[in-house]
N, CA and C atoms as an extended XYZ file, in Angstrom:
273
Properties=species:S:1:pos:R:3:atomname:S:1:resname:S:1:resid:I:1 pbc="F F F"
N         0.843       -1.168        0.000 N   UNK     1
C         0.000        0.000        0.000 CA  UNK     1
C         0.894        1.238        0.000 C   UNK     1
N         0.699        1.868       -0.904 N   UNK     2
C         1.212        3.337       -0.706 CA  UNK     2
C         0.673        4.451       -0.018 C   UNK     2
N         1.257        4.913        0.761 N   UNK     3
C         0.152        5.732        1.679 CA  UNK     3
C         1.385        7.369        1.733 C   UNK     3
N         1.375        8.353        1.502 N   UNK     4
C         1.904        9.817        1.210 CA  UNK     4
C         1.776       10.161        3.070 C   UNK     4
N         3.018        9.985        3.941 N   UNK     5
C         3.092       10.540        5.253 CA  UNK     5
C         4.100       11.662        5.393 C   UNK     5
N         4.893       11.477        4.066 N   UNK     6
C         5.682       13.071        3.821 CA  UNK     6
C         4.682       13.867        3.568 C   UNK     6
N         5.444       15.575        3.856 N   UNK     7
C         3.993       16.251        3.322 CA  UNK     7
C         4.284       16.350        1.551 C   UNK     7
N         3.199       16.651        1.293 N   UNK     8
C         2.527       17.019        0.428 CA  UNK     8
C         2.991       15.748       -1.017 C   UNK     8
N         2.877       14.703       -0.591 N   UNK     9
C         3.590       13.328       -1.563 CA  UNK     9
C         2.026       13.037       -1.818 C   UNK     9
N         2.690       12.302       -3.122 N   UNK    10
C         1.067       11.880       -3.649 CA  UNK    10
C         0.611       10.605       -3.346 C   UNK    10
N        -0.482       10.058       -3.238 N   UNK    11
C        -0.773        8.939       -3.102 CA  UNK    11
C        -1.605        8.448       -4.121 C   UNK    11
N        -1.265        7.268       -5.248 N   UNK    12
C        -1.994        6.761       -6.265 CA  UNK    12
C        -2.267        5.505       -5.827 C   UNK    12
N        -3.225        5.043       -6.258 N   UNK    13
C        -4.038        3.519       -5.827 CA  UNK    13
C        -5.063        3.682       -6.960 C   UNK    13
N        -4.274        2.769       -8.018 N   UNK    14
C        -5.353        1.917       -8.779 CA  UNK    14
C        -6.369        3.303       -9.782 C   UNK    14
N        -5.288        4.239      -10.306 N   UNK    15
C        -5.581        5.165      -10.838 CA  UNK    15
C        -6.745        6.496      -10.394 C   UNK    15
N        -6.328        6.245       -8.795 N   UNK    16
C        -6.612        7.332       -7.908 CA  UNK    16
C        -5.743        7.824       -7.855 C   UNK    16
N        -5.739        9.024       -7.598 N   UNK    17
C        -4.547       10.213       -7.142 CA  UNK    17
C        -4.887       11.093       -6.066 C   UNK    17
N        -4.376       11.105       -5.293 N   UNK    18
C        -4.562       12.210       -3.826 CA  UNK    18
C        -3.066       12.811       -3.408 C   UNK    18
N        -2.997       13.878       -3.223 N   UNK    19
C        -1.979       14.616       -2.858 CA  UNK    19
C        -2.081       15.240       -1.728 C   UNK    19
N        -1.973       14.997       -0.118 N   UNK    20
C        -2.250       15.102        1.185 CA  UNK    20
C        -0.470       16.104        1.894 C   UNK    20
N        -1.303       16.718        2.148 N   UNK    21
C         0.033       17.705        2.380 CA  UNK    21
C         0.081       17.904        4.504 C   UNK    21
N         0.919       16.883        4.895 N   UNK    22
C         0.461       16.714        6.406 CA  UNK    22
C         1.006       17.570        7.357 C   UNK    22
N         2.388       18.334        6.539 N   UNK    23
C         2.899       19.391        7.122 CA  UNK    23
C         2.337       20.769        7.207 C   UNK    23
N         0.765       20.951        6.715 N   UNK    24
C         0.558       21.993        6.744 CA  UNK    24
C        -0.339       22.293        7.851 C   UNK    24
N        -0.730       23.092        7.979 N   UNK    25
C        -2.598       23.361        9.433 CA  UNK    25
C        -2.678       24.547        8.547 C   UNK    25
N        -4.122       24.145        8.566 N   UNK    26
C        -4.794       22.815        8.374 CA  UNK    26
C        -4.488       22.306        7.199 C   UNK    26
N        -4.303       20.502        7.240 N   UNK    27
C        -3.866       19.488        6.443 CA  UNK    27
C        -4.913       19.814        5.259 C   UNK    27
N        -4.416       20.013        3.778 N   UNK    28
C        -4.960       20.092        2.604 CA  UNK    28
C        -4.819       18.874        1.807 C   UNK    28
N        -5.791       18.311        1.326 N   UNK    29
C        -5.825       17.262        0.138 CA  UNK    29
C        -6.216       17.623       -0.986 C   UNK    29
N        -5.549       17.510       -2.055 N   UNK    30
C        -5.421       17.482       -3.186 CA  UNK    30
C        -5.917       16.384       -4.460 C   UNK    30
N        -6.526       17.033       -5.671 N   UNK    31
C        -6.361       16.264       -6.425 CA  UNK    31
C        -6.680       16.508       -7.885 C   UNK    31
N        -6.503       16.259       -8.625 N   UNK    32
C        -7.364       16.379      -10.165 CA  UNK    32
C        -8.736       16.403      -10.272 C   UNK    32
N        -9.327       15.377       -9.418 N   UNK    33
C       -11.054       14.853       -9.394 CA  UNK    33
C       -11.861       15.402       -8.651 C   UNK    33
N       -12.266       16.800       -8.439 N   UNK    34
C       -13.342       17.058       -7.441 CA  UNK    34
C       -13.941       16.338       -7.277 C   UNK    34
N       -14.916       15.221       -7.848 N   UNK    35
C       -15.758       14.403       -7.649 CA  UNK    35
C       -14.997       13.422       -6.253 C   UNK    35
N       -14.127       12.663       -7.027 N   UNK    36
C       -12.747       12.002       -5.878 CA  UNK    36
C       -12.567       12.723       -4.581 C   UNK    36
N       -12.888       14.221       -4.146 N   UNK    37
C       -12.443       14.928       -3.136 CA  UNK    37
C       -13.801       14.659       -2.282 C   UNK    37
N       -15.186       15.079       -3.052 N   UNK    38
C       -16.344       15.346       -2.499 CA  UNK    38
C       -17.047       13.404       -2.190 C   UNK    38
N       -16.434       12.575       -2.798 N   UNK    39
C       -16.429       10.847       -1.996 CA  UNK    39
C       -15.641       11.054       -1.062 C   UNK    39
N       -14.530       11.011       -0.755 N   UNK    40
C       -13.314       11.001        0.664 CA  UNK    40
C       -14.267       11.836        1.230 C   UNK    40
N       -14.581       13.050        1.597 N   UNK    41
C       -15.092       13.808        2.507 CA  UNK    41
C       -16.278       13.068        2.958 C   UNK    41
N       -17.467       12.126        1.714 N   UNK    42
C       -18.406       11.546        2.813 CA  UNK    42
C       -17.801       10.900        3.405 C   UNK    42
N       -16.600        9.647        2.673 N   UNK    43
C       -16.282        9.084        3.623 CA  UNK    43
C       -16.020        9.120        5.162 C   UNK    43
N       -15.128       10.189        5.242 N   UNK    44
C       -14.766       10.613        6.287 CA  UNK    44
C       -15.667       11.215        7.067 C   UNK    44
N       -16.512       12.042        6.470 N   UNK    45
C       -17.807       12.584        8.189 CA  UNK    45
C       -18.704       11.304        7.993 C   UNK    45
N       -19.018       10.018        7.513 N   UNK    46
C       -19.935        9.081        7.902 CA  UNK    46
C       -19.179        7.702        8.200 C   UNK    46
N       -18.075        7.647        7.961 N   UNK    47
C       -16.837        6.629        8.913 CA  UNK    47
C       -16.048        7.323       10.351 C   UNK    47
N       -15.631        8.135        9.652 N   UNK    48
C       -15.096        8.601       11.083 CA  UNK    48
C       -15.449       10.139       11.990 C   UNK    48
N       -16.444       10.746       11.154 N   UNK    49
C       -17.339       11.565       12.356 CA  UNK    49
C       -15.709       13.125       11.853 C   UNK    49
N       -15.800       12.766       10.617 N   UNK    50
C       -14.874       14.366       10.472 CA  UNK    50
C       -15.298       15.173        9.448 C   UNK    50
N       -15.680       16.185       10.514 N   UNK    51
C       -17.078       17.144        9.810 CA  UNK    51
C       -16.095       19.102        9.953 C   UNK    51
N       -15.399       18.936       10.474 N   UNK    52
C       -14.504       20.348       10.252 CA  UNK    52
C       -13.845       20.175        8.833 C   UNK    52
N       -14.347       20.258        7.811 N   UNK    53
C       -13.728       20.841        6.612 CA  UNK    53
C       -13.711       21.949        5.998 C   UNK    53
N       -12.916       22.253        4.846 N   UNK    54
C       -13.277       23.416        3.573 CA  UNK    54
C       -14.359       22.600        2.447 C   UNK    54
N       -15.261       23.223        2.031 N   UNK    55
C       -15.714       22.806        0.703 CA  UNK    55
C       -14.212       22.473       -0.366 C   UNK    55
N       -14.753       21.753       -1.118 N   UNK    56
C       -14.052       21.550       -2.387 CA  UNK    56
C       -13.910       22.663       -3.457 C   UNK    56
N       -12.703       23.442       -3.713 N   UNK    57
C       -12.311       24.454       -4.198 CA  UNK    57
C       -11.301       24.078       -5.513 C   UNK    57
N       -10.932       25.314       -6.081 N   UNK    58
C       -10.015       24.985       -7.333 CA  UNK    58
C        -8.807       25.149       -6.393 C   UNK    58
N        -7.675       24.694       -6.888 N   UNK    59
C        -6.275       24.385       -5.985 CA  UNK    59
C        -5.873       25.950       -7.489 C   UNK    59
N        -5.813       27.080       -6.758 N   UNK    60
C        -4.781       28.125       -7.578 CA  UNK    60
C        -3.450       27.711       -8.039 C   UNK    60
N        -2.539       27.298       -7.166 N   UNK    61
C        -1.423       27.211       -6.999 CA  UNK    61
C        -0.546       26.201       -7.697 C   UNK    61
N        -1.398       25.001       -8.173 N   UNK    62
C        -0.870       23.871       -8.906 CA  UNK    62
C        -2.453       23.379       -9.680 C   UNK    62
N        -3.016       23.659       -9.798 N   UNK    63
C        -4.242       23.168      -10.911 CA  UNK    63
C        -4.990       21.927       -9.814 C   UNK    63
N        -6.268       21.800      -10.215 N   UNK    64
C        -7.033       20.720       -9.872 CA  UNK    64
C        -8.133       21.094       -8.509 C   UNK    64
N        -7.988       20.798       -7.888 N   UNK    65
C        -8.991       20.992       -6.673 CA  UNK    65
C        -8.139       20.500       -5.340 C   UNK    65
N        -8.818       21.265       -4.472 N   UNK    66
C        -8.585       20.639       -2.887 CA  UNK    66
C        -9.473       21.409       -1.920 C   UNK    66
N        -9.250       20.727       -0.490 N   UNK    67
C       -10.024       20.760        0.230 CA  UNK    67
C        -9.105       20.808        1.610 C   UNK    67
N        -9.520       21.541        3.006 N   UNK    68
C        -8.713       21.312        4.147 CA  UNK    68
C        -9.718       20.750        5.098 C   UNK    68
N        -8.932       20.015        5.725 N   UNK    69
C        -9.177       19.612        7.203 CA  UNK    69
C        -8.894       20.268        8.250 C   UNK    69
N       -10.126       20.173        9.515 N   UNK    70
C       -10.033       21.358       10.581 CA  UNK    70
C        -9.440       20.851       11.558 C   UNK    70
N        -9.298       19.295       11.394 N   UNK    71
C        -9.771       18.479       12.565 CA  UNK    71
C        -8.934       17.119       12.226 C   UNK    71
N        -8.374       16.473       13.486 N   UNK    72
C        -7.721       15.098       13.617 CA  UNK    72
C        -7.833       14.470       12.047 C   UNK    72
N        -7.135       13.546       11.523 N   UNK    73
C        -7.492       12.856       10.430 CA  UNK    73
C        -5.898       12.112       10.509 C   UNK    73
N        -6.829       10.375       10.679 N   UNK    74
C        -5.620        9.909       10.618 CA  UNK    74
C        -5.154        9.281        9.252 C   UNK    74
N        -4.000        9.111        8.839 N   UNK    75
C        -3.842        8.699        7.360 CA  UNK    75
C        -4.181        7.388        7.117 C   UNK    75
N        -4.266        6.687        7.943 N   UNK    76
C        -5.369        5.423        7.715 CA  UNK    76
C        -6.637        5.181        7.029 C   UNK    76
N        -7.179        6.785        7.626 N   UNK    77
C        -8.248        6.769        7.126 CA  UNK    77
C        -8.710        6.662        5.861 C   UNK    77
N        -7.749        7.769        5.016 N   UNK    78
C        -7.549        7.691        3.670 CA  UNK    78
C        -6.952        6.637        3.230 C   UNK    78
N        -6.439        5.603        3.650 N   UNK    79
C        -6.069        4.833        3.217 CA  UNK    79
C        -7.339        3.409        2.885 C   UNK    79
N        -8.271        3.942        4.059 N   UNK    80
C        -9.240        2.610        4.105 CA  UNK    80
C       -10.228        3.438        2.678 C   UNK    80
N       -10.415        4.337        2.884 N   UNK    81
C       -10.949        5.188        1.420 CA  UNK    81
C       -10.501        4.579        0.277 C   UNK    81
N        -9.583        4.956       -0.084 N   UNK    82
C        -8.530        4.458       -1.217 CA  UNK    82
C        -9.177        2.902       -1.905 C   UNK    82
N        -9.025        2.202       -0.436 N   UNK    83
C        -9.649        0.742       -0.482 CA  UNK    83
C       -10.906        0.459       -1.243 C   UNK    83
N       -11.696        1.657       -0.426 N   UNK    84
C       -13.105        1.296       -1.037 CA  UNK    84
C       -12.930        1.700       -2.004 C   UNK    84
N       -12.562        2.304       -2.797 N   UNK    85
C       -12.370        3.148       -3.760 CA  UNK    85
C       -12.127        1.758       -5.261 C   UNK    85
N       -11.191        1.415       -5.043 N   UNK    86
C       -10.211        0.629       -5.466 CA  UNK    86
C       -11.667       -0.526       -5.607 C   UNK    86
N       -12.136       -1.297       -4.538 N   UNK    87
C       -12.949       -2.452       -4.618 CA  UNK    87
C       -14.266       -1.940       -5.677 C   UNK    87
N       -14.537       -0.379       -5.145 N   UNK    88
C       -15.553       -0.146       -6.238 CA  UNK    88
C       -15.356       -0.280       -7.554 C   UNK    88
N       -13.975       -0.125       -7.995 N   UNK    89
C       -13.691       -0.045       -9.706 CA  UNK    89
C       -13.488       -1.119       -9.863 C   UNK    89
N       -13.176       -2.657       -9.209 N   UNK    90
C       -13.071       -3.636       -9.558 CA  UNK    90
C       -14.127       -4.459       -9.977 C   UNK    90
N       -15.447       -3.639       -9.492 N   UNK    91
C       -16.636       -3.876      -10.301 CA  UNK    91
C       -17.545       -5.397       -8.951 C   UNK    91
Protein backbone atom coordinates (compact mmCIF):
# COMPACT_ATOMS: atom_id res chain seq x y z
CA UNK A 1 0.00 0.00 0.00
CA UNK A 2 1.21 3.34 -0.71
CA UNK A 3 0.15 5.73 1.68
CA UNK A 4 1.90 9.82 1.21
CA UNK A 5 3.09 10.54 5.25
CA UNK A 6 5.68 13.07 3.82
CA UNK A 7 3.99 16.25 3.32
CA UNK A 8 2.53 17.02 0.43
CA UNK A 9 3.59 13.33 -1.56
CA UNK A 10 1.07 11.88 -3.65
CA UNK A 11 -0.77 8.94 -3.10
CA UNK A 12 -1.99 6.76 -6.27
CA UNK A 13 -4.04 3.52 -5.83
CA UNK A 14 -5.35 1.92 -8.78
CA UNK A 15 -5.58 5.16 -10.84
CA UNK A 16 -6.61 7.33 -7.91
CA UNK A 17 -4.55 10.21 -7.14
CA UNK A 18 -4.56 12.21 -3.83
CA UNK A 19 -1.98 14.62 -2.86
CA UNK A 20 -2.25 15.10 1.18
CA UNK A 21 0.03 17.71 2.38
CA UNK A 22 0.46 16.71 6.41
CA UNK A 23 2.90 19.39 7.12
CA UNK A 24 0.56 21.99 6.74
CA UNK A 25 -2.60 23.36 9.43
CA UNK A 26 -4.79 22.82 8.37
CA UNK A 27 -3.87 19.49 6.44
CA UNK A 28 -4.96 20.09 2.60
CA UNK A 29 -5.83 17.26 0.14
CA UNK A 30 -5.42 17.48 -3.19
CA UNK A 31 -6.36 16.26 -6.43
CA UNK A 32 -7.36 16.38 -10.17
CA UNK A 33 -11.05 14.85 -9.39
CA UNK A 34 -13.34 17.06 -7.44
CA UNK A 35 -15.76 14.40 -7.65
CA UNK A 36 -12.75 12.00 -5.88
CA UNK A 37 -12.44 14.93 -3.14
CA UNK A 38 -16.34 15.35 -2.50
CA UNK A 39 -16.43 10.85 -2.00
CA UNK A 40 -13.31 11.00 0.66
CA UNK A 41 -15.09 13.81 2.51
CA UNK A 42 -18.41 11.55 2.81
CA UNK A 43 -16.28 9.08 3.62
CA UNK A 44 -14.77 10.61 6.29
CA UNK A 45 -17.81 12.58 8.19
CA UNK A 46 -19.93 9.08 7.90
CA UNK A 47 -16.84 6.63 8.91
CA UNK A 48 -15.10 8.60 11.08
CA UNK A 49 -17.34 11.56 12.36
CA UNK A 50 -14.87 14.37 10.47
CA UNK A 51 -17.08 17.14 9.81
CA UNK A 52 -14.50 20.35 10.25
CA UNK A 53 -13.73 20.84 6.61
CA UNK A 54 -13.28 23.42 3.57
CA UNK A 55 -15.71 22.81 0.70
CA UNK A 56 -14.05 21.55 -2.39
CA UNK A 57 -12.31 24.45 -4.20
CA UNK A 58 -10.01 24.99 -7.33
CA UNK A 59 -6.27 24.38 -5.99
CA UNK A 60 -4.78 28.12 -7.58
CA UNK A 61 -1.42 27.21 -7.00
CA UNK A 62 -0.87 23.87 -8.91
CA UNK A 63 -4.24 23.17 -10.91
CA UNK A 64 -7.03 20.72 -9.87
CA UNK A 65 -8.99 20.99 -6.67
CA UNK A 66 -8.59 20.64 -2.89
CA UNK A 67 -10.02 20.76 0.23
CA UNK A 68 -8.71 21.31 4.15
CA UNK A 69 -9.18 19.61 7.20
CA UNK A 70 -10.03 21.36 10.58
CA UNK A 71 -9.77 18.48 12.56
CA UNK A 72 -7.72 15.10 13.62
CA UNK A 73 -7.49 12.86 10.43
CA UNK A 74 -5.62 9.91 10.62
CA UNK A 75 -3.84 8.70 7.36
CA UNK A 76 -5.37 5.42 7.71
CA UNK A 77 -8.25 6.77 7.13
CA UNK A 78 -7.55 7.69 3.67
CA UNK A 79 -6.07 4.83 3.22
CA UNK A 80 -9.24 2.61 4.11
CA UNK A 81 -10.95 5.19 1.42
CA UNK A 82 -8.53 4.46 -1.22
CA UNK A 83 -9.65 0.74 -0.48
CA UNK A 84 -13.11 1.30 -1.04
CA UNK A 85 -12.37 3.15 -3.76
CA UNK A 86 -10.21 0.63 -5.47
CA UNK A 87 -12.95 -2.45 -4.62
CA UNK A 88 -15.55 -0.15 -6.24
CA UNK A 89 -13.69 -0.04 -9.71
CA UNK A 90 -13.07 -3.64 -9.56
CA UNK A 91 -16.64 -3.88 -10.30
Amino acid sequence: MLLATDSAEPIEWVGLSLRVDWERQPVSVHSEDAALLERLILFLRNQHNVKKRSIVMPDREVGGFLFFIYQICDPRWIAAFLETERGDSNG
